[in-house]
C-alpha positions as CSV (number, residue, x, y, z in Angstrom):
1,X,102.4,101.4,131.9
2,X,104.8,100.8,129.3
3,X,106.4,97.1,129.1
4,X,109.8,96.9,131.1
5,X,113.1,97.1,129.7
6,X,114.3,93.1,129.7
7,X,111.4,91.8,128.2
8,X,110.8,90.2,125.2
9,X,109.2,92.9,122.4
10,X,105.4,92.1,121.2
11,X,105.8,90.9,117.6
12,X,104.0,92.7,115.2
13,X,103.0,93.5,112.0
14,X,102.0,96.8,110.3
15,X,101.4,98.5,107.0
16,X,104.3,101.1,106.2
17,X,103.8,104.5,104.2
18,X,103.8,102.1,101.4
19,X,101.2,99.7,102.2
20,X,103.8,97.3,102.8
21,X,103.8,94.9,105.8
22,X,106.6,95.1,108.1
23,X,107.0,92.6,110.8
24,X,109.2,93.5,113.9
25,X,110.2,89.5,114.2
26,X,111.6,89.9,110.4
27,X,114.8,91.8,112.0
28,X,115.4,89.5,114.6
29,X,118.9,87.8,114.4
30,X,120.0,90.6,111.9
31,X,119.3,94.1,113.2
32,X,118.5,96.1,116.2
33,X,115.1,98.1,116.4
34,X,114.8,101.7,117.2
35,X,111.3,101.3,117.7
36,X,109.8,104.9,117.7
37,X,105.9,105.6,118.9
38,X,104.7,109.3,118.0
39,X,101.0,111.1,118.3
40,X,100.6,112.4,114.8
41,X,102.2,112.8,111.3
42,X,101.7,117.0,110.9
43,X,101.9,117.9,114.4
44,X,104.3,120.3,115.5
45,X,106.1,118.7,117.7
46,X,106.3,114.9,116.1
47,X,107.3,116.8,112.6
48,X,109.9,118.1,114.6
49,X,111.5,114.6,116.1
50,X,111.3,113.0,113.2
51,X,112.8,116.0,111.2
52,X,115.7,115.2,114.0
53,X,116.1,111.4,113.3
54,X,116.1,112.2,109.7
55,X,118.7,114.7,110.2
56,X,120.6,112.1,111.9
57,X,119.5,108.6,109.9
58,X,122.5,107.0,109.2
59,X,122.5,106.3,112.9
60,X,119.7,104.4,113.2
61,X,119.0,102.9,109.4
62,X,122.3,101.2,108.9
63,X,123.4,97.6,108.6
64,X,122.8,97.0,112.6
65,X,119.6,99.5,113.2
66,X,116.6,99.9,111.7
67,X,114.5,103.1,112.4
68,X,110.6,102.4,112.6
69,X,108.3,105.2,113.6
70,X,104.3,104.0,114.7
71,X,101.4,106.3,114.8
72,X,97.6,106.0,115.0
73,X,97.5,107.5,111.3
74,X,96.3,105.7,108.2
75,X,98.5,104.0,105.3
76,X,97.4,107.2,103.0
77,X,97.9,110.1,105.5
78,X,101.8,108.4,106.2
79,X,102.3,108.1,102.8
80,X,101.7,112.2,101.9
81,X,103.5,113.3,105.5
82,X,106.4,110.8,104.8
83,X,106.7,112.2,101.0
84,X,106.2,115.9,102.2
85,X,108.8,115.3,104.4
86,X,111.3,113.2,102.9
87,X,111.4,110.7,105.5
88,X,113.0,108.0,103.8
89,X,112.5,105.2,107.0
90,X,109.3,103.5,107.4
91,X,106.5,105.1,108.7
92,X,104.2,102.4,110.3
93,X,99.9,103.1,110.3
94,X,98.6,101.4,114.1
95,X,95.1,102.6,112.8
96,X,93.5,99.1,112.7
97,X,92.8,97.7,115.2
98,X,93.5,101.5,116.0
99,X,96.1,101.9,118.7
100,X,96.8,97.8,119.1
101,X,100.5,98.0,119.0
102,X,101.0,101.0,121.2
103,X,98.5,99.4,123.7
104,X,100.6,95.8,123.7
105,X,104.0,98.3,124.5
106,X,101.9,100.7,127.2
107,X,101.9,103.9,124.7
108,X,98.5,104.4,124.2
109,X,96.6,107.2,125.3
110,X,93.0,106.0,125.5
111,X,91.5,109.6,126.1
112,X,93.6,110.7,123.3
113,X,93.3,108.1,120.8
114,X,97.1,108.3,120.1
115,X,100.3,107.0,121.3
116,X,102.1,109.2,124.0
117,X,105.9,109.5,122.7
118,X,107.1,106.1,123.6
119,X,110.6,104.9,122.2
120,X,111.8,101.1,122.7
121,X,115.7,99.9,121.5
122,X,114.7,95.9,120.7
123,X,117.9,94.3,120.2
124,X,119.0,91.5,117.7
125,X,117.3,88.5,120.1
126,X,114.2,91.0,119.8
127,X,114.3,91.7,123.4
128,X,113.9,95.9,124.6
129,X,117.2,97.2,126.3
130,X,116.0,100.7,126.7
131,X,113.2,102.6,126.3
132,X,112.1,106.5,127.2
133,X,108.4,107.5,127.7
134,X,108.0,111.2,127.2
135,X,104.2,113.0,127.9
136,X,102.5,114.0,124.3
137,X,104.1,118.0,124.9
138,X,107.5,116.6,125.1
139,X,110.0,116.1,122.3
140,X,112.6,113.5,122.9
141,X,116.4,113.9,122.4
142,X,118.1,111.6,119.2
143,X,121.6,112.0,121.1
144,X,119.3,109.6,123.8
145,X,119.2,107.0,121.3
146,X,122.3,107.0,119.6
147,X,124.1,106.6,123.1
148,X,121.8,103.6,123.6
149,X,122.4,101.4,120.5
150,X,126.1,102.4,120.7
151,X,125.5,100.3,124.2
152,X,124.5,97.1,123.0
């Protein structure tokens, strides 16, 4: 079950597409989180949403938001898919302890081994003030998020 929206967002920290660690309680106080869980880096349907949010960054990498997209893949296979596709946000690697940070927000497919597509908007006090959880078929809608950051 994925954690409600209200309540406070599990600090983390993660290795980017970069091998550089990115903590979520580093933003709090200056930016809102578009926290963005996805299956896998070269899947059809992930390539596509985030081939939508680049489309679209300036919405959600800007001097209030910052875009970060978690999957179960490792620092190397990020860094080829981000470069492959130009994804210039980071791209953080949940490999190990491998699916931690999408079990602490109730993403995790344990059958799978991935996150299912979970998506958290963690505002400035680093609390979550909406989130969508879409099955691992379904592609999620950017417009979605746009209309809830423009909310806080």
């Amino acid at each position: 079950m994925a954690i409600e929206v209200g309540t406070e967002a599990p600090d983390f920290e993660l290795r980017d597409n970069h091998g550089r660690a990115v903590r979520l309680s580093g933003f709090r106080g200056e930016k809102n989180v578009l926290l963005f869980f996805y299956p896998f880096a070269f899947t059809g349907v992930c390539t596509g949403e985030l081939r939508e949010l680049r489309a679209h960054l300036p919405a959600f990498v800007n001097d209030g938001t910052q875009l970060l997209a978690v999957s179960a893949d490792s620092v190397p296979t990020l860094r080829v898919f981000g470069d492959q596709e130009d994804l210039e946000f980071p791209l953080l690697s949940d490999f190990w302890p491998h699916g931690e940070v999408s079990r602490a927000y109730g993403v995790f497919d344990e059958e799978k081994g991935c996150a299912v597509r979970g998506t958290f908007v963690v505002d400035k006090a680093g609390f979550v003030r909406w989130s969508v959880v879409n099955a691992l078929p379904d592609a999620r809608d950017a417009a979605d998020y746009v209309k809830a950051l423009e909310a806080l």
